[in-house]
C-alpha positions in Angstrom: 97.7 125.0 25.3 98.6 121.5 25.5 101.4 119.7 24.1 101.2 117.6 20.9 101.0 113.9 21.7 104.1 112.2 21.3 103.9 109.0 19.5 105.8 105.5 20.0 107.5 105.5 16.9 108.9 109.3 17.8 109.7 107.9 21.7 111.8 104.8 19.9 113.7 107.5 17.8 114.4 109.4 20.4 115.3 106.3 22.5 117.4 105.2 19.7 119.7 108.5 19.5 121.1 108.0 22.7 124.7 107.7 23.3 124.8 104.6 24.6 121.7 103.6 22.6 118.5 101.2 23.6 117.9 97.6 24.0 115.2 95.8 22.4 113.9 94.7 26.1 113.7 98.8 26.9 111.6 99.4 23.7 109.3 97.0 24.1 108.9 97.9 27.8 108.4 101.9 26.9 106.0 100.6 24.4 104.0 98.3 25.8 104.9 96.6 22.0 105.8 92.6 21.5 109.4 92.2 20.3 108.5 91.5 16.7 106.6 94.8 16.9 109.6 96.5 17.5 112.0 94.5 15.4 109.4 95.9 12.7 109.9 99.6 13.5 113.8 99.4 13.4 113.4 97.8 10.1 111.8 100.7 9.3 114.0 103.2 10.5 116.1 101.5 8.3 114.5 101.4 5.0 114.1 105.4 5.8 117.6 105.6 5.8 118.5 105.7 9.1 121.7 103.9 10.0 121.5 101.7 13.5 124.5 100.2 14.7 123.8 96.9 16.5 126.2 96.1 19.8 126.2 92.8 21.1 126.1 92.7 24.7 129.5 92.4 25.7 130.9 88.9 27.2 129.2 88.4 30.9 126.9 91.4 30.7 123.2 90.6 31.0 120.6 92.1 28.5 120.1 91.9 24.7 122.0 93.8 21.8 121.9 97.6 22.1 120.5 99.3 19.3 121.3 103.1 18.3 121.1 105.6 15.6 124.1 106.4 13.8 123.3 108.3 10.8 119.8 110.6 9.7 118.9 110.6 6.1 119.3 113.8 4.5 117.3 116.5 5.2 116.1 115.0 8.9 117.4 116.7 11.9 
């Protein structure tokens, strides 16, 4: 048997439930999406209900905002 396909979308969720979350850079890169793309798909975790906290990369750290899932609408695991 083979395993289902996993598809970007689920890989970004999954990205985005880390503890210490996902930058936009990583998503793009694990993706192979454009930044706008991906800007899109957190929108759209968001209008689904999810919650994502948004960290700004702290002062002399290199890298973008960190992005992470802090709350599942109901009835999501």
């Amino acid at each position: 048997m083979t395993k289902p396909r996993q598809t970007k979308k689920a890989k970004v969720r999954g990205m985005l439930e880390r503890p210490n979350g996902v930058t936009l850079e990583a998503i793009c890169k694990a993706t192979g999406w454009q930044a706008h793309s991906a800007r899109a798909v957190l929108s759209g975790f968001r209008k689904a209900g999810y919650t994502i906290e948004r960290t700004a990369p702290g002062e002399g750290k290199a890298g973008g905002s960190v992005y992470r899932i802090t709350a599942a609408p109901e009835g999501v695991a």
